[in-house]
Backbone as a chain_set.jsonl record, in Angstrom:
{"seq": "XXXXXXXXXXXXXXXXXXXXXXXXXXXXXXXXXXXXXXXXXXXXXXXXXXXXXXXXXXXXXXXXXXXXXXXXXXXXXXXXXXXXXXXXXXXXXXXXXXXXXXXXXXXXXXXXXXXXXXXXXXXXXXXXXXXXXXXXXXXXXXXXXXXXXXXXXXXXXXXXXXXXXXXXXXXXXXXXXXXXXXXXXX", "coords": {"N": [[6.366, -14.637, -9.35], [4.005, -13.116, -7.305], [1.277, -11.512, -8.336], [-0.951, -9.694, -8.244], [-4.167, -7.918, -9.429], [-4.86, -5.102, -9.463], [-7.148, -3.457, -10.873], [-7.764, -0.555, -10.582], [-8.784, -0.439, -8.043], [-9.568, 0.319, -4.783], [-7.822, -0.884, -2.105], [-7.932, -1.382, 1.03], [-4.535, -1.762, 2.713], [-4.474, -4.377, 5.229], [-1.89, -4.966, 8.077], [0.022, -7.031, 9.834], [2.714, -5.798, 11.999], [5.718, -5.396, 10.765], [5.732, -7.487, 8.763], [5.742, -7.275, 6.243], [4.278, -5.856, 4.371], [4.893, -3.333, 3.226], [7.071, -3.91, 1.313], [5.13, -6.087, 0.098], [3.543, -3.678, -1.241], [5.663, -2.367, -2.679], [6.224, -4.568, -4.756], [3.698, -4.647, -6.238], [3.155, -2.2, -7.232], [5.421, -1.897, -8.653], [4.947, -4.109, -10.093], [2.884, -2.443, -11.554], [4.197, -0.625, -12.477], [5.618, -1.441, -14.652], [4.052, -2.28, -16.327], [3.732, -0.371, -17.411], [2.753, 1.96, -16.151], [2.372, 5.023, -13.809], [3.507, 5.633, -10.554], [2.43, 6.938, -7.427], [3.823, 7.165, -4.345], [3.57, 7.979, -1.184], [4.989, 8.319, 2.199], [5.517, 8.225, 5.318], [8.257, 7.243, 6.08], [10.627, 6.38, 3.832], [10.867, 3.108, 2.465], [13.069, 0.597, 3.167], [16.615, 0.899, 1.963], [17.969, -1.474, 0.8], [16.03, -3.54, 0.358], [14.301, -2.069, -1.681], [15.803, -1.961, -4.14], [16.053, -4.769, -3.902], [13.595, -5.173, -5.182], [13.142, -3.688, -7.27], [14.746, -4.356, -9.119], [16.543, -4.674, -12.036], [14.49, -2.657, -13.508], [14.3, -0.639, -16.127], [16.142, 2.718, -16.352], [14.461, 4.51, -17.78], [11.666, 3.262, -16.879], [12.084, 3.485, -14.095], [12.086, 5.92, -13.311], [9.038, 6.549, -13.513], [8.252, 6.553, -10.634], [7.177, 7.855, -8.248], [7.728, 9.727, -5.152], [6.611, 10.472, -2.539], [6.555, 12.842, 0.684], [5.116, 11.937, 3.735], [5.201, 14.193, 5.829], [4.344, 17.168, 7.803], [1.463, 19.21, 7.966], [-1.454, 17.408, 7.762], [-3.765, 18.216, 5.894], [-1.942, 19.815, 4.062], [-0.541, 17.889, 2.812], [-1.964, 15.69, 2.022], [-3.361, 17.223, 0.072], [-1.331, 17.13, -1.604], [-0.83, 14.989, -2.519], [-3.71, 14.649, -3.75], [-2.996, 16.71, -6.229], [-0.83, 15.862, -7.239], [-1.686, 12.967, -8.054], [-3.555, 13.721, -10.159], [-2.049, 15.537, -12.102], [0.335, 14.336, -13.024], [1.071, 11.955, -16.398], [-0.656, 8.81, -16.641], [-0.9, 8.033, -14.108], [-1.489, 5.285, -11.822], [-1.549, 3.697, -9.936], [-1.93, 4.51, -6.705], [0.104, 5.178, -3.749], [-0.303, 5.028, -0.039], [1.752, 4.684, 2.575], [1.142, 3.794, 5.591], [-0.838, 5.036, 6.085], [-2.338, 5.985, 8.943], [-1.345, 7.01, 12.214], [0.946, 4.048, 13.851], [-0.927, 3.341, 16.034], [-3.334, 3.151, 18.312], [-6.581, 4.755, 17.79], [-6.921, 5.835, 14.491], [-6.389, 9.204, 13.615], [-9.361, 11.811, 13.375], [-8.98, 13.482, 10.645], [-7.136, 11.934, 9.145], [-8.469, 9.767, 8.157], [-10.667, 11.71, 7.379], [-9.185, 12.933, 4.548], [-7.951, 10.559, 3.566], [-10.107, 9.258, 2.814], [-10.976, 11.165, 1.134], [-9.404, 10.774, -1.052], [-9.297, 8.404, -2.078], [-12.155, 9.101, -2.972], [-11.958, 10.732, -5.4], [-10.535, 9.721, -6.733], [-11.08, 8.201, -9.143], [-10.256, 6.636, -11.961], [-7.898, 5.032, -10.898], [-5.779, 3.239, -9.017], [-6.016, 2.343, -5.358], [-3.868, 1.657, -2.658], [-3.878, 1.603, 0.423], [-2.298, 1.251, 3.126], [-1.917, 0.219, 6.415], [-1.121, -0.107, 10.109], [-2.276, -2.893, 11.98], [-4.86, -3.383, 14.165], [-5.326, -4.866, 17.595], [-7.598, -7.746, 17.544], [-9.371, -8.287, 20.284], [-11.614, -9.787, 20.159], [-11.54, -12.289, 18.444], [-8.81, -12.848, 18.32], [-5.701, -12.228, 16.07], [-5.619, -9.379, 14.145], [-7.562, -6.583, 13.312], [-9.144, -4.142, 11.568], [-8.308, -0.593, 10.981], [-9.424, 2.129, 11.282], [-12.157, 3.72, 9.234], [-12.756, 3.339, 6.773], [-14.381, 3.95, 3.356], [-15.736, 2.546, 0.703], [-13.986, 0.209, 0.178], [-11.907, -1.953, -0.501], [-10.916, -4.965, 1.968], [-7.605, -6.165, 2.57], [-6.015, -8.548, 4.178], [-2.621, -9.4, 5.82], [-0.438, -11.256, 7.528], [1.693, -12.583, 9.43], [3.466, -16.177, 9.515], [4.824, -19.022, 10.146], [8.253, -18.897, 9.848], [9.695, -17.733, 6.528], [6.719, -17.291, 5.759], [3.561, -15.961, 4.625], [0.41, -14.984, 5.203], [-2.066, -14.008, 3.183], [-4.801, -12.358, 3.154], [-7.473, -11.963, 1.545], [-10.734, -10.399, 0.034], [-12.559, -13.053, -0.503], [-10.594, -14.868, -0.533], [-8.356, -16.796, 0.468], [-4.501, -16.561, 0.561], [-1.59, -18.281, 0.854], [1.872, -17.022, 0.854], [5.12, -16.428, 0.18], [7.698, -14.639, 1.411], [10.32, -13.458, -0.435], [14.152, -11.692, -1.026], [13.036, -10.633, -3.634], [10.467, -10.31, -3.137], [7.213, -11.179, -2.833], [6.076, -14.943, -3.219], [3.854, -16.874, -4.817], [2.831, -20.044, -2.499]], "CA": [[6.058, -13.572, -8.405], [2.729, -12.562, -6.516], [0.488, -10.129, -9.013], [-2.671, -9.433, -7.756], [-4.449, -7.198, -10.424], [-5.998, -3.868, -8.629], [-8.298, -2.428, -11.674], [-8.928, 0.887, -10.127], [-9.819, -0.407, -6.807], [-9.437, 0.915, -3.469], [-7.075, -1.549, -0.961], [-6.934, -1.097, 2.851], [-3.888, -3.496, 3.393], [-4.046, -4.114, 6.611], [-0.464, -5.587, 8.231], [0.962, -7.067, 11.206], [3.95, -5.029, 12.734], [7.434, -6.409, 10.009], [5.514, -9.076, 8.095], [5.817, -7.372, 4.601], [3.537, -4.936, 4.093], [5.628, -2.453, 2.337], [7.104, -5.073, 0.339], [4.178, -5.777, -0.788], [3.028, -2.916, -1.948], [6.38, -2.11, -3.661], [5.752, -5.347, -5.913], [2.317, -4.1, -7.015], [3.955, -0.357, -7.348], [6.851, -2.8, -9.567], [4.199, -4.647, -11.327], [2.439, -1.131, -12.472], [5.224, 0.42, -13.564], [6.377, -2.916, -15.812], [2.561, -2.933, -17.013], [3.298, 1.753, -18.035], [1.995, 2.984, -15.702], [2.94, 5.359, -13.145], [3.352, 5.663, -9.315], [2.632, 7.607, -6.507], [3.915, 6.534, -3.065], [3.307, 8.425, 0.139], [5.071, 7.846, 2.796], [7.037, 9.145, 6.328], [9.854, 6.801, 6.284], [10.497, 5.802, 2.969], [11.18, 1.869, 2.504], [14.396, -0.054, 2.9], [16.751, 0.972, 0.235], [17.839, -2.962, 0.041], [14.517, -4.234, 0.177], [13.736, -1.605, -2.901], [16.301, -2.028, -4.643], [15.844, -5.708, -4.443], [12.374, -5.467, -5.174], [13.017, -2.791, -8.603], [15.823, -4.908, -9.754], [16.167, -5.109, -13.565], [14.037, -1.85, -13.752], [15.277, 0.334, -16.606], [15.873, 4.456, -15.622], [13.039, 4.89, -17.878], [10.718, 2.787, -15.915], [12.386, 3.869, -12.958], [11.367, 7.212, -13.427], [7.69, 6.01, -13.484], [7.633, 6.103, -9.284], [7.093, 9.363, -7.489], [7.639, 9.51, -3.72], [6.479, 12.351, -1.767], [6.672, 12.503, 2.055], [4.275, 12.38, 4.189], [5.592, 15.121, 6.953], [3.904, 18.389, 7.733], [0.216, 18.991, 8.587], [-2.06, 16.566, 6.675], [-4.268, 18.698, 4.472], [-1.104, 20.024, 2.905], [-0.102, 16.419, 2.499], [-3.177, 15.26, 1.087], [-3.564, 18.401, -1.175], [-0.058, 17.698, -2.444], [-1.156, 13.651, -3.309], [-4.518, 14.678, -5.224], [-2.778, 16.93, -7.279], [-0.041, 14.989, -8.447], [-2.34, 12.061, -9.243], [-3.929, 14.179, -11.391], [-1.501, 16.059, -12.962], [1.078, 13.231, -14.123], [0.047, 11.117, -16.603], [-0.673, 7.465, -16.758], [-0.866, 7.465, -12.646], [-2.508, 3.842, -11.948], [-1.487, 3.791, -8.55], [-1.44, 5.945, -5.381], [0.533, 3.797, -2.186], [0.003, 5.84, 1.034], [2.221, 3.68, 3.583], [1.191, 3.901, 6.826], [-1.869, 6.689, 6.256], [-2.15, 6.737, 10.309], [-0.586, 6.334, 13.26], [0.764, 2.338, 14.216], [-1.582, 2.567, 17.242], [-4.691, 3.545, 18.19], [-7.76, 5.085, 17.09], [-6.873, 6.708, 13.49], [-7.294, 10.556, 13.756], [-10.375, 12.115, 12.091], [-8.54, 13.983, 9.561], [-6.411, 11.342, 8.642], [-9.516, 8.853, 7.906], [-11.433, 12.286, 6.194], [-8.398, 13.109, 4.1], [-7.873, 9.294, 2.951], [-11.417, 9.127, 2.022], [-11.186, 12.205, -0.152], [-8.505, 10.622, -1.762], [-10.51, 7.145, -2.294], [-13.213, 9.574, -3.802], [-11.441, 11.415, -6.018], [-9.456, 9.025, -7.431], [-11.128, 8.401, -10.991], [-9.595, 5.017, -11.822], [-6.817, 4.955, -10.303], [-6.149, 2.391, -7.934], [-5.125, 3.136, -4.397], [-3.66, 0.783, -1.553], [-3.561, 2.151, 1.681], [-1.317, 0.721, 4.493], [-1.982, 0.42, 7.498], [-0.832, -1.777, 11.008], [-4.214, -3.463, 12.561], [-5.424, -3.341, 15.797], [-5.4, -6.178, 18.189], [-9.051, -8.036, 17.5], [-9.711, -8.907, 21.75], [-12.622, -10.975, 20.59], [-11.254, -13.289, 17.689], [-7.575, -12.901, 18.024], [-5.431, -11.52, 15.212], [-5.837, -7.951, 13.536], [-9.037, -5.961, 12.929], [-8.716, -2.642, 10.437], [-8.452, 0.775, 12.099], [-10.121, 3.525, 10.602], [-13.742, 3.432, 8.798], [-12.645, 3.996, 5.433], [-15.954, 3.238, 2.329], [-15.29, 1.532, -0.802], [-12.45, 0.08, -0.332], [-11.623, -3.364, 0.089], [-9.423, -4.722, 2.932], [-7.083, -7.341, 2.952], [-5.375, -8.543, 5.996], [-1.195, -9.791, 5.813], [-0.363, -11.856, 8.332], [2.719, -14.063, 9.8], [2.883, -17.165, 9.763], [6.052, -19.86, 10.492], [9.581, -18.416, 9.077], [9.241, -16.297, 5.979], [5.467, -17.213, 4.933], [2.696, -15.114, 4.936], [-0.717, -15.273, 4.516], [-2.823, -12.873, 2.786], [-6.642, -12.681, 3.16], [-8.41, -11.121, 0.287], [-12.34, -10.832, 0.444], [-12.972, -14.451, -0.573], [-10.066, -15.759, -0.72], [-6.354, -16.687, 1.529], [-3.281, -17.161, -0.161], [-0.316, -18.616, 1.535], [2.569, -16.034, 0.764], [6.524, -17.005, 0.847], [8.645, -13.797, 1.092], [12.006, -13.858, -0.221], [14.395, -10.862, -1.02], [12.538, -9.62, -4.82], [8.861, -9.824, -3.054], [6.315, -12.454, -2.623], [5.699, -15.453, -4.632], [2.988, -17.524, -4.39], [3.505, -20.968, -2.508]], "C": [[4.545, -13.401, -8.297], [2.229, -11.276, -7.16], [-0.771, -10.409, -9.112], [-2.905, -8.016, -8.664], [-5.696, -5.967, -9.351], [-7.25, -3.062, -9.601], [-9.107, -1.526, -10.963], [-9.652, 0.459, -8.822], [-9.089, 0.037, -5.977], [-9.157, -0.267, -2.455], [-6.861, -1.139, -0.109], [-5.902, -2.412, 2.696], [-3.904, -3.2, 4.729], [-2.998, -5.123, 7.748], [-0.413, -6.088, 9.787], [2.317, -6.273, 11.021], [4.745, -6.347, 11.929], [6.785, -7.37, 9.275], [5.418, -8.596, 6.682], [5.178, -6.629, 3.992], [4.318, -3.778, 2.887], [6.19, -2.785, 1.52], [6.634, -5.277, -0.81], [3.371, -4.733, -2.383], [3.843, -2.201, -2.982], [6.537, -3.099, -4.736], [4.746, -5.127, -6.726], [2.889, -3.0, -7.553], [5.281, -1.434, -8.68], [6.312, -3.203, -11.037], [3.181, -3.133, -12.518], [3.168, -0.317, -13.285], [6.095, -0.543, -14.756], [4.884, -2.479, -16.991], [2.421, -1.166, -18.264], [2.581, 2.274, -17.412], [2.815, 3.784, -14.354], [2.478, 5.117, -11.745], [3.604, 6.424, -8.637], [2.891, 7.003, -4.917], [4.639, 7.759, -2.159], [4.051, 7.786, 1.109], [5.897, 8.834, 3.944], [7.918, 8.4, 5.961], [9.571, 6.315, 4.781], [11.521, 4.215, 3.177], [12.282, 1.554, 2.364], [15.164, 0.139, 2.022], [17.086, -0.734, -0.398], [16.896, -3.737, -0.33], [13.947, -3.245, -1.181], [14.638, -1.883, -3.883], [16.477, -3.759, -5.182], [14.432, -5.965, -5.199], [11.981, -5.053, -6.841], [14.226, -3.094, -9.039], [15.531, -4.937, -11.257], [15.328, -3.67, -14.257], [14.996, -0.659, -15.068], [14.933, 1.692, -16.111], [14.486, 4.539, -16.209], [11.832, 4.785, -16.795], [11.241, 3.06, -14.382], [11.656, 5.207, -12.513], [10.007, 7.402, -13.085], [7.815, 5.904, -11.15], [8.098, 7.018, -8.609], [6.889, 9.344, -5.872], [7.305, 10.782, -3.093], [6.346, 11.581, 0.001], [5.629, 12.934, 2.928], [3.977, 13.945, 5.75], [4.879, 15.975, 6.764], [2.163, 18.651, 7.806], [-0.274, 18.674, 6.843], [-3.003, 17.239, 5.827], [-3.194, 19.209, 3.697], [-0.415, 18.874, 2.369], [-0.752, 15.756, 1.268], [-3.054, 15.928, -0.042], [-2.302, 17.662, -2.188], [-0.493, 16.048, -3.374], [-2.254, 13.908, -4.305], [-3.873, 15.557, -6.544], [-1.582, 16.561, -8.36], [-0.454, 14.097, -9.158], [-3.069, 12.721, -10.554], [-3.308, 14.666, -12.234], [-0.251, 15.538, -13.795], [0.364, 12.789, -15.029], [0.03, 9.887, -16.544], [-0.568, 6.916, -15.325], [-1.986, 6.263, -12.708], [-2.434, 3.634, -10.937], [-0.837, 4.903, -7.354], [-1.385, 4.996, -3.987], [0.374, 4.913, -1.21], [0.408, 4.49, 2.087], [2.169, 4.14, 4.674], [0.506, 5.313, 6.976], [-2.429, 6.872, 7.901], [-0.999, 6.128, 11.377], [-0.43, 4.671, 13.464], [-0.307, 2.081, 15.273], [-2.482, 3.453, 17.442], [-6.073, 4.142, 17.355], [-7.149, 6.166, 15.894], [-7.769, 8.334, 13.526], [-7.94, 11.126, 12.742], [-10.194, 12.813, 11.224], [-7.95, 13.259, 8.738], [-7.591, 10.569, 7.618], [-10.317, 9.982, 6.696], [-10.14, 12.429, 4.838], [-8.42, 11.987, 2.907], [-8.945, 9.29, 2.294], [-11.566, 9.775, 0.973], [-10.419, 11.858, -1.12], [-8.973, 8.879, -2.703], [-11.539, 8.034, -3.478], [-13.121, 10.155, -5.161], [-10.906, 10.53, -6.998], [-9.91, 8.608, -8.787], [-10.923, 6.787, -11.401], [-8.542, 4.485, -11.951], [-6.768, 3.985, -9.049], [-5.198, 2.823, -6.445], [-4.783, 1.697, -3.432], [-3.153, 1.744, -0.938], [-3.22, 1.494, 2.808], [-1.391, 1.05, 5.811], [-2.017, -0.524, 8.945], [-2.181, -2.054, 11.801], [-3.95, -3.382, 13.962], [-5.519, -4.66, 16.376], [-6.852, -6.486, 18.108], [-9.125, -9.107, 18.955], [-10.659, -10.014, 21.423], [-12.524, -12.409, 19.676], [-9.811, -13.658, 17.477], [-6.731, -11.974, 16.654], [-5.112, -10.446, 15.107], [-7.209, -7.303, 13.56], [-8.037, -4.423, 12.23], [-8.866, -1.466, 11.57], [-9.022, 1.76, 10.935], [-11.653, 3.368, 9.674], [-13.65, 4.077, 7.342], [-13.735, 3.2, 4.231], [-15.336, 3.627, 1.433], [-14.435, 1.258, -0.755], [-12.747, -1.895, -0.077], [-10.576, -4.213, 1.429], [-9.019, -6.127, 2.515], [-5.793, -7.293, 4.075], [-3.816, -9.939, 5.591], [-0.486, -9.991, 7.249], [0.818, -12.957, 8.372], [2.116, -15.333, 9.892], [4.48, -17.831, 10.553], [6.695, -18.97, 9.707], [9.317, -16.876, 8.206], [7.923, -16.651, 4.992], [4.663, -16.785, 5.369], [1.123, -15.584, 4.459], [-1.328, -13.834, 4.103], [-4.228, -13.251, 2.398], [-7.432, -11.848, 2.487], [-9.898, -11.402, 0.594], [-12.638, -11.921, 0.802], [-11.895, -15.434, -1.031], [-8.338, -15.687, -0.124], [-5.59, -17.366, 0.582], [-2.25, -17.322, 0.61], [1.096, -18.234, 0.513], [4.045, -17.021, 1.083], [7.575, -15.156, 0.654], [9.623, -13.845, 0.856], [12.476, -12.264, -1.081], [13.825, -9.777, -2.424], [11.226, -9.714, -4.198], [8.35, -10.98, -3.081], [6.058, -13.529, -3.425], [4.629, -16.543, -3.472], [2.902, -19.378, -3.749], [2.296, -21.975, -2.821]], "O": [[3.887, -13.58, -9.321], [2.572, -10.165, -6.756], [-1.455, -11.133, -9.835], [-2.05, -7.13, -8.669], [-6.806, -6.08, -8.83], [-8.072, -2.266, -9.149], [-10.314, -1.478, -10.723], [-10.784, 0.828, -8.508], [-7.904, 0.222, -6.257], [-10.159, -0.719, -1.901], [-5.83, -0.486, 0.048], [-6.204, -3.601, 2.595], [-3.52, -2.182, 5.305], [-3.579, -6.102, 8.215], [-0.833, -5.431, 10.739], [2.877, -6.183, 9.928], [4.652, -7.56, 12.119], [7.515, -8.35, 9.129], [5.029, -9.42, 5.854], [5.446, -6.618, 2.791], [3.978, -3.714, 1.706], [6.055, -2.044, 0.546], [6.986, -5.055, -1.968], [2.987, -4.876, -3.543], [3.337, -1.581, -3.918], [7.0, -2.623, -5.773], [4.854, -5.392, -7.923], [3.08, -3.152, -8.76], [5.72, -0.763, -9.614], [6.646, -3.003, -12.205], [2.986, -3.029, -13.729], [2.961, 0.369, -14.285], [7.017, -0.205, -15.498], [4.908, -2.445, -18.221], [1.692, -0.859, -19.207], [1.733, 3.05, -17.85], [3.807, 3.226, -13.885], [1.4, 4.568, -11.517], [4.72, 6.939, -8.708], [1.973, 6.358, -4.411], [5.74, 8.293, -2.294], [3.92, 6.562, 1.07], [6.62, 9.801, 3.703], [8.694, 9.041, 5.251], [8.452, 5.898, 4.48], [12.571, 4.148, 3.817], [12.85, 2.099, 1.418], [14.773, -0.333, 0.955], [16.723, -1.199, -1.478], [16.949, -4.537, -1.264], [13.017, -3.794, -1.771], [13.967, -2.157, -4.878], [16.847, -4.109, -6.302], [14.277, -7.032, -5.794], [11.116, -5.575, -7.544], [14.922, -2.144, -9.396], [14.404, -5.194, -11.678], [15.468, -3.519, -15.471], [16.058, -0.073, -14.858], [13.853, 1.969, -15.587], [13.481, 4.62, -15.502], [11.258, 5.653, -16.138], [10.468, 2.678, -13.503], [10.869, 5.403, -11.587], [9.72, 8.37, -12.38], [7.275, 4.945, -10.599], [9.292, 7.107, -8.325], [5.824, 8.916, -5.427], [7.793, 11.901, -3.253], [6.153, 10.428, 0.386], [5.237, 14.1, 2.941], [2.973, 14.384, 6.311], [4.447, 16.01, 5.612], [1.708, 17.552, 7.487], [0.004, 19.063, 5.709], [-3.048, 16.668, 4.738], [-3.398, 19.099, 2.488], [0.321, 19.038, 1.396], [-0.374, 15.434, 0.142], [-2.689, 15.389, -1.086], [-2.402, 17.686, -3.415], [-0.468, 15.966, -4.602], [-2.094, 13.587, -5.482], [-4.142, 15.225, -7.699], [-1.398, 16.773, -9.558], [-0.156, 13.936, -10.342], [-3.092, 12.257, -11.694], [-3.729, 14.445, -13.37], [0.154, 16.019, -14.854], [-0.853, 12.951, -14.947], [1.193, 9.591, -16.272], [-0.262, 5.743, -15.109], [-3.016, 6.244, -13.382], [-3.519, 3.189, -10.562], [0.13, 5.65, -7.211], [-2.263, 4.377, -3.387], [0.989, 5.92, -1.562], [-0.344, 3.551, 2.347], [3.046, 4.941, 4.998], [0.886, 6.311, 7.586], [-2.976, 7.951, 8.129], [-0.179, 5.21, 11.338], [-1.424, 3.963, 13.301], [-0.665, 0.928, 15.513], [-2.491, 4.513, 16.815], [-6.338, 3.74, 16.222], [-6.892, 7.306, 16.282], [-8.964, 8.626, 13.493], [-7.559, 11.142, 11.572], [-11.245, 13.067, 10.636], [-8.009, 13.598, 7.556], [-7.575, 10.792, 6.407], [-10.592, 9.622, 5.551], [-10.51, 11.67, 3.942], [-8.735, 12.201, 1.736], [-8.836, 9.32, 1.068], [-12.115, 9.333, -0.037], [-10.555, 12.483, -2.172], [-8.815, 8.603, -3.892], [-11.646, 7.667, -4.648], [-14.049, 10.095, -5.967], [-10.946, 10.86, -8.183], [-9.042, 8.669, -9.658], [-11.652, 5.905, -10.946], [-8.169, 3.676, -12.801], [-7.652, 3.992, -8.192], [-4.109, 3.395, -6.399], [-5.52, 0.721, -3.576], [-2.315, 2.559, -1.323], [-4.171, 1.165, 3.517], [-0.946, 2.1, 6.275], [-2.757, -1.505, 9.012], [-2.975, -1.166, 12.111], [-2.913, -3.331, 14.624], [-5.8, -5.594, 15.625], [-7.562, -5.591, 18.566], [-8.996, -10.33, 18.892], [-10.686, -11.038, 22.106], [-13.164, -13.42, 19.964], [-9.482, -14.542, 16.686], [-7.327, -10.955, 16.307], [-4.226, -10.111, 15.893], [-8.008, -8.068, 14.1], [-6.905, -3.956, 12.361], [-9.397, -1.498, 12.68], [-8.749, 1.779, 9.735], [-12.002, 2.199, 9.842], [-14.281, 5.035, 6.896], [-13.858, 1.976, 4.249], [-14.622, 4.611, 1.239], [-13.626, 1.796, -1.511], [-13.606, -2.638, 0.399], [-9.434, -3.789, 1.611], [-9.787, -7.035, 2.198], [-5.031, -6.447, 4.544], [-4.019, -11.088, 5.198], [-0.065, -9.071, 7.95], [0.921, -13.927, 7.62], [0.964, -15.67, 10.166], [5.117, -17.174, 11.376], [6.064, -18.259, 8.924], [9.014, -15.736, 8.559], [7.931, -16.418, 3.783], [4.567, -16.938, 6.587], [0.821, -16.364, 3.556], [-1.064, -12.766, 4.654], [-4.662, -14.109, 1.629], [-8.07, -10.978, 3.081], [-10.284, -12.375, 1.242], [-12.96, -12.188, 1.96], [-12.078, -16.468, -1.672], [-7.467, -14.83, -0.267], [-5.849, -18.395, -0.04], [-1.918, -16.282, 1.179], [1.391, -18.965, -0.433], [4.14, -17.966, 1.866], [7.997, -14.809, -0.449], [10.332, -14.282, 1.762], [11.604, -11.631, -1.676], [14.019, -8.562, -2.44], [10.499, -8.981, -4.869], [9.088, -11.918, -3.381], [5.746, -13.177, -4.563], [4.583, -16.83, -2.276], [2.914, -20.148, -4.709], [2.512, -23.181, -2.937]]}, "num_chains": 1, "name": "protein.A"}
């Protein structure tokens, strides 16, 4: 399986529309809570239950327990508010997933983007991935990131043929195979 090591950093993923994104980030969210540590994941719709359930297979309740979902509904500073203070007040949080911190389309609204940021800032060393679907890039093809979020890193998850993916980390692309427990590396 596909374990990319986050030490406390700050991930924009940034997705094509169905190619795995959430997936994703429930393998990392899989691999943290294998490794003791806990999880916070944000989200409106929460993820597939077959796709989680294949994904947190083998998980004992204990470690099950280890992954805290809150929803993202209802105006976003009480949203936000409600994510910094759970990361802080569990213990052993190592990751905070917000899936799909704006809208799929257009220009990310400026609360959403300040909000996220405060949550980037705050965070201590805790690592965050933030989800979000890309924008059409008119002048190179592809994706481009939406929102103007600092310190973070982005990486960009991308179709390819069937079920392989690519994933573009700073300095470096990995060719991705999805199959029903999560990504492995091909």
């Amino acid at each position: 399986m596909f374990r990319p090591v986050l030490a406390g950093k700050a991930i924009h993923l940034v997705v094509e529309s169905r190619c795995g994104g959430t997936t994703l980030a429930l393998q990392i969210a899989r691999h943290v809570i294998e490794d003791g540590g806990r999880v916070i994941w944000a989200c409106n719709d929460f993820p597939d239950n077959q796709r989680f359930a294949d994904v947190f297979k083998g998980l004992n309740p204990v470690e099950s327990s280890r992954f805290h979902a809150l929803n993202l509904g209802g105006p976003v500073e009480q949203v936000y508010s409600r994510i910094q203070d759970t990361m802080h007040v569990l213990p052993d949080v190592r990751l905070v997933v917000i899936d799909e911190w704006c809208p799929q389309t257009g220009v990310p609204p400026k609360i959403n983007v300040k909000k996220t940021q405060e949550i980037i800032d705050n965070r201590k060393k805790i690592s965050t991935l933030l989800i979000s679907k890309g924008g059409v890039d008119m002048e190179n093809g592809g994706i481009k990131k939406r929102g103007n979020l600092k310190d973070t890193d982005t990486w960009y998850l991308k179709k390819k043929e069937g079920d392989l993916r690519t994933l573009s980390l700073l300095d470096d692309e990995l060719e991705l195979k999805i199959e029903e427990a999560g990504f492995i590396e091909t």
